[in-house]
Each structure stands twice: as structure tokens, then as C-alpha cells.
C-alpha positions in Angstrom: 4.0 39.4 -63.0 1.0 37.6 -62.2 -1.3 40.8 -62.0 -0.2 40.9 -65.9 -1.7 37.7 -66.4 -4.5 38.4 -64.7 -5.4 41.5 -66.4 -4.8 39.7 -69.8 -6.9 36.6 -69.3 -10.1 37.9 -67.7 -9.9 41.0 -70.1 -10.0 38.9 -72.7 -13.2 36.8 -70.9 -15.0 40.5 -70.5 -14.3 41.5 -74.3 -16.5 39.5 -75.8 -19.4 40.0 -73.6 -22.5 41.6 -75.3 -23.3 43.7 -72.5 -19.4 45.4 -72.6 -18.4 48.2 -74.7 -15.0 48.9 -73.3 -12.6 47.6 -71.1 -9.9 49.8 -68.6 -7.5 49.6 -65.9 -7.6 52.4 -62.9 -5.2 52.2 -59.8 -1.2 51.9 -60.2 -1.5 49.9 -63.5 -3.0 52.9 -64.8 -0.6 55.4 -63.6 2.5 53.2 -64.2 3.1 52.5 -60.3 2.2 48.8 -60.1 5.0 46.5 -58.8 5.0 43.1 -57.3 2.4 44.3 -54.8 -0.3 46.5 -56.7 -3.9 45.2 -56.7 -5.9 45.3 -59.6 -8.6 47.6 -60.3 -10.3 46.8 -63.6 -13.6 48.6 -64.8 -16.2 47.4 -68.0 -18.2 49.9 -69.2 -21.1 48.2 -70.1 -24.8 48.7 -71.8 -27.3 50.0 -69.3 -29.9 47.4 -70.9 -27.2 44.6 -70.3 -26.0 45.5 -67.1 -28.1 43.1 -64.9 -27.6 40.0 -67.2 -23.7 41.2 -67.1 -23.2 41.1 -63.1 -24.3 37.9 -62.9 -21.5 36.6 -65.3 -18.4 38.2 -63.3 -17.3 35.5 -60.7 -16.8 33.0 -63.9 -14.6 36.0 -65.6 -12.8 36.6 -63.2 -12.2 32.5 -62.7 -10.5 32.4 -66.5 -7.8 33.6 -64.3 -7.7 31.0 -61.6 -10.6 29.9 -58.4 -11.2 32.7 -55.9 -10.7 31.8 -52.3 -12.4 34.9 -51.3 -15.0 37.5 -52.6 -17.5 39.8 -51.7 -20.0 42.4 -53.4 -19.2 46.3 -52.9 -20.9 49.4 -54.6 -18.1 52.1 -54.6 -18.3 53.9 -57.9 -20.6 51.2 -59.1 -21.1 47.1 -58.9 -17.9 45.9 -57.3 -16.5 42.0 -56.9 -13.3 42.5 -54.4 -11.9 39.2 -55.1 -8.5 37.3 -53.7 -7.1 34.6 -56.2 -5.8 31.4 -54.8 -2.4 32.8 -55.5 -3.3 35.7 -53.2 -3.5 38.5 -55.9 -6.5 41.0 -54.8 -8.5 41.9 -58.2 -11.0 44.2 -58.5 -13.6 44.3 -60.8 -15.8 47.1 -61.6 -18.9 47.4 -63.7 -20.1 51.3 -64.6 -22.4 52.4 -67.5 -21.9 55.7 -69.5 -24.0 57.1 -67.2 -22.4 56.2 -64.1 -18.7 56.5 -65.0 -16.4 59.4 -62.9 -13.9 60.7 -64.6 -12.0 60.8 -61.5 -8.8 59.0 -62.6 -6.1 58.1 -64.8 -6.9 55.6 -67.1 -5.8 52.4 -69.5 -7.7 51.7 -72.0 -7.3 48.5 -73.1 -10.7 47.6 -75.3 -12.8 50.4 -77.0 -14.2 49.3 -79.9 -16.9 52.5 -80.1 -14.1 55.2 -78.8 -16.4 55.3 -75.5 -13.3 56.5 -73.9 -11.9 58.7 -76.3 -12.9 62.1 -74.5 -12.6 60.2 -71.1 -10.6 63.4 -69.2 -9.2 62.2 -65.6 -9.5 64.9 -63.6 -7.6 65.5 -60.6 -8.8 64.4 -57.3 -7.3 67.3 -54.6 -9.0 68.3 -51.2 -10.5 71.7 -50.4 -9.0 74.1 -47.4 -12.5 73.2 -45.9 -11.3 69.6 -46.1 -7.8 70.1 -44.8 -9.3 72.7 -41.9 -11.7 70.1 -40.5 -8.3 67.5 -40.7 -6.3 69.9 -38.9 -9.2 70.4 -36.4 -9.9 67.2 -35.5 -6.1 66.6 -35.1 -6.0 69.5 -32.4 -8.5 68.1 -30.6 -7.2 64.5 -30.7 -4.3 66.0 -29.3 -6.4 66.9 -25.8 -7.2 63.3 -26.1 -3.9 61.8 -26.1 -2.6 64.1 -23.3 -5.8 63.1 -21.2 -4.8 59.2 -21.9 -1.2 60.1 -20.9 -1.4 61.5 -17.9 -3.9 59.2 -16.7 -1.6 56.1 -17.6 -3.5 54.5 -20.4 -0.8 53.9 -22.8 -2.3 51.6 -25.0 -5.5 54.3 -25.9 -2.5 57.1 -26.0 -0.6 54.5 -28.5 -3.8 54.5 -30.5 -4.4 58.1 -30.5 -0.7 58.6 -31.6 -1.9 56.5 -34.5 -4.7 58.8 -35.5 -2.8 61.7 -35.0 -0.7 60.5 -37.6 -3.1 59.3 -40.0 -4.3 62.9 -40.1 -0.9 64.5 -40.2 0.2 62.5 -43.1 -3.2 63.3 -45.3 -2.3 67.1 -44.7 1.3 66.2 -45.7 -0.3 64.6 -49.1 -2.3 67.8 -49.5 1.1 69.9 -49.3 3.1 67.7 -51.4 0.9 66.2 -54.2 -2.1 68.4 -54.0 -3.9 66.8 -57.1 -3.6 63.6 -55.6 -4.3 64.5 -52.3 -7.7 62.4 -51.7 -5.2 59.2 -52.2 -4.1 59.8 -48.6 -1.2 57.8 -47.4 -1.0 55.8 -50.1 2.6 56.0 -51.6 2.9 58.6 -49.7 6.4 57.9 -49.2 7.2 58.8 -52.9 6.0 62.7 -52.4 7.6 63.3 -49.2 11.1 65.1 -49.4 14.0 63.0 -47.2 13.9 65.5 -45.0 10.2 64.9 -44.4 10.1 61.2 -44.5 12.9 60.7 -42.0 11.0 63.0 -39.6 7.8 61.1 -40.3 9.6 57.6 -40.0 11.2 59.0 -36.6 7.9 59.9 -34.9 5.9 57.0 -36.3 8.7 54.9 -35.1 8.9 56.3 -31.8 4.8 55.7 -30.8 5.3 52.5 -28.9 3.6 52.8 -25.4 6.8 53.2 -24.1 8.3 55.5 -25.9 5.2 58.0 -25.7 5.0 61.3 -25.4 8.2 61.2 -27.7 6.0 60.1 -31.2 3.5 62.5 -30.2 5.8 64.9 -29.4 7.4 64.8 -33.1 4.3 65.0 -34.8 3.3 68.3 -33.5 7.0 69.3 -34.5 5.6 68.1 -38.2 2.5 70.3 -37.5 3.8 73.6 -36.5 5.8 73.2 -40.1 2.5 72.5 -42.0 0.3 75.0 -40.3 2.5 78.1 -40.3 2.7 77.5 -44.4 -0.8 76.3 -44.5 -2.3 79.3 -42.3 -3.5 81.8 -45.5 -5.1 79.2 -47.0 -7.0 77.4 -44.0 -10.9 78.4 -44.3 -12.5 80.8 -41.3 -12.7 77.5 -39.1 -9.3 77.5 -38.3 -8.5 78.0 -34.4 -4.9 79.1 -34.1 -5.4 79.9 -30.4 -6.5 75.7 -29.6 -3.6 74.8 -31.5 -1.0 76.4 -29.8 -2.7 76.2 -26.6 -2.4 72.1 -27.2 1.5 72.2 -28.5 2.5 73.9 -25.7 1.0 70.8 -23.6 1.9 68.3 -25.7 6.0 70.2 -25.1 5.2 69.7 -21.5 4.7 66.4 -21.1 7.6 64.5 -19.5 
């Protein structure tokens, strides 16, 4: 695959940089996911001292692969270049120092000449019940929304609330299914999600066209009542039962 290539040849450019000490892939090449599709995330872990001089030699390593048609500077866990190859693969590079590196992730080493990485731990990366409680409150609430847009005939702001309301749902269904990945969101989701789940997902994600509302809507608080009745021990003192089921039972009445 092209991302293979890519890896290899501006790995190779990084390596022999004085400022770089190491060398690893994050993302699906790191957890064995990537296909056809997967970006790249790649990281240096460079010297502090050398880390100025270093981010001004990126673009021309990543351009041992082939020219950029697009890139742009972003500072997520450190210096970032988000970068799209003229054969459209999306590469990322990141720069982080021993200081600044989060051992948030799984990781491939693939230079490490000191053993910089050698006690490099990935920890897991799950969301707290505060987390999930706020998620689970702000859904509830979006649910007054959409009925408000429904009744009043704006179906393309309902549509769009039926579009956060699921968003939210499926973080809480990440949470429940993969809790030490749950940060990731809806990424892959549809790996962790039983069939059972995932055809009743697919059938109210499928069904929140503007004209086929309150039906999508309608599913997805089907999804919910699951979710929160096995959910409800662990929710934090937040949690408002009573505004829930006050909104399913509106949301069931809605013709």
C-alpha cells in the first residue's frame, strides 16, 4: 500500500536527522487496523535543543515521499504538519520531545537507537461517568430541541439535530462497548458494536432524512432507554432521570 511506502521513505529521511532520537507510528498502523484508507500518524522524538532547527526541515521530509498539494501547521500533542500527498494519502507528522510525549497510545517503534521507548507504556484512553453524564445530558436536552424544530416544521434544523443526537448516542455506545478506547468516538465504531446493535444504529441513522423524521429520532431514543437503564449505577449525581423520560415520552408522541 502506498501508506507503506510512505512510512518507509520519509522514515528513513527523519532517521538520520541530528535532532531525532527515535522514530514511531501511532493511529491504525500502530494497532494493526490500517487498510487501504488509514491515514498516517507518524511521531519523532527529538532533542529539545534541536527541536527548532528540526521543524523547519519537515515539509522536505515528508517530500522524499512525493510533493504535497496541501498542508497546514497544527499543535495537538505537539508540532503537527497535516499534509495530503499528490496521490491523496493524508500523512501526519508529529514532532514531541521526552518531555512532551503522552503515553496515550499504542505504539510502533520503528527507530530507537537510545531505547527512548523502551518503557514507553500506552495507557488506555476511557471516559469518566462525569464524561458520559454530561453526554447523556446534553443528548436529553437536544432532544427538547428537535421536538421544538418538529413541530414547528423546520425539518432541515430537526435533520441536523437528529445528527447530533446521534453523534452523542454513538460516543456512549463506544463507552459501553470498548471502554478503554472510548475517547476514540465513532471511529471504527462499527467493529465494537454487536449486529444486533449496529443494525439498529444503521436503521435509525438511515431513517433521519427530513422526511422520514420523527422515525430516526424516534429509534435513537429506543437505543437510549437500552444504554441508560444499564448505565444508571454508574452515571455521576448529575444524572436527571426525570428529564429523560419526561423527553422519551415526547419524542413516542410525535406523529
Amino acid at each position: 500500500m502506498k501508506q507503506d511506502v510512505a512510512i518507509r521513505q520519509v522514515g528513513l529521511a527523519v532517521k538520520d536527522d541530528p535532532a531525532v532520537r527515535a522514530v514511531f507510528l501511532k493511529g491504525a498502523h500502530a494497532r494493526g487496523e490500517q487498510d487501504a484508507y488509514s491515514d498516517v500518524d507518524l511521531y519523532c522524538l527529538v532533542h529539545s535543543e534541536g527541536l527548532t532547527d528540526f521543524l523547519a526541515r519537515r515539509i522536505s521530509y515528508m517530500e522524499s515521499y512525493k510533493p504535497l498539494i496541501f498542508w497546514s501547521e497544527a499543535n495537538f500533542v505537539g508540532p503537527q504538519i497535516v499534509g495530503v500527498f499528490e496521490d491523496g494519502l493524508h500523512f501526519d507528522l508529529y514532532t514531541v520531545t521526552a518531555e512532551s510525549l503522552k503515553q496515550t497510545e499504542q505504539i510502533l517503534v520503528l527507530h530507537d537507537p537510545e531505547g527512548c521507548l523502551a518503557n514507553y507504556k500506552a495507557e488506555s484512553f476511557p471516559m469518566s461517568d462525569v464524561e458520559i453524564t454530561r453526554i447523556l445530558s446534553g443528548f436529553t436536552f437536544s432532544l427538547l430541541e428537535f421536538e421544538t424544530a418538529y413541530l414547528r416544521g423546520d425539518l432541515l434544523w430537526a435533520h441536523r439535530l437528529g445528527s447530533h443526537l446521534a453523534a452523542d448516542l454513538m460516543i456512549v455506545l463506544r463507552h459501553v462497548a470498548d471502554p478503554s478506547t472510548a475517547q476514540l468516538g465513532i471511529k471504527r465504531l462499527h467493529h465494537k458494536l454487536s449486529p444486533q446493535q449496529l443494525d439498529e444504529l444503521t436503521g435509525a441513522l438511515n431513517a433521519l432524512g427530513p422526511d422520514a423524521l420523527p422515525s430516526g429520532v424516534q429509534k435513537l431514543v429506543d437505543l437510549a432507554v437500552v444504554l441508560i437503564a444499564d448505565l444508571t449505577e454508574r452515571l455521576s449525581e448529575n444524572w436527571n432521570q426525570r428529564f429523560f423520560d419526561f423527553m422519551v415520552k415526547r419524542i413516542y408522541a410525535l406523529s
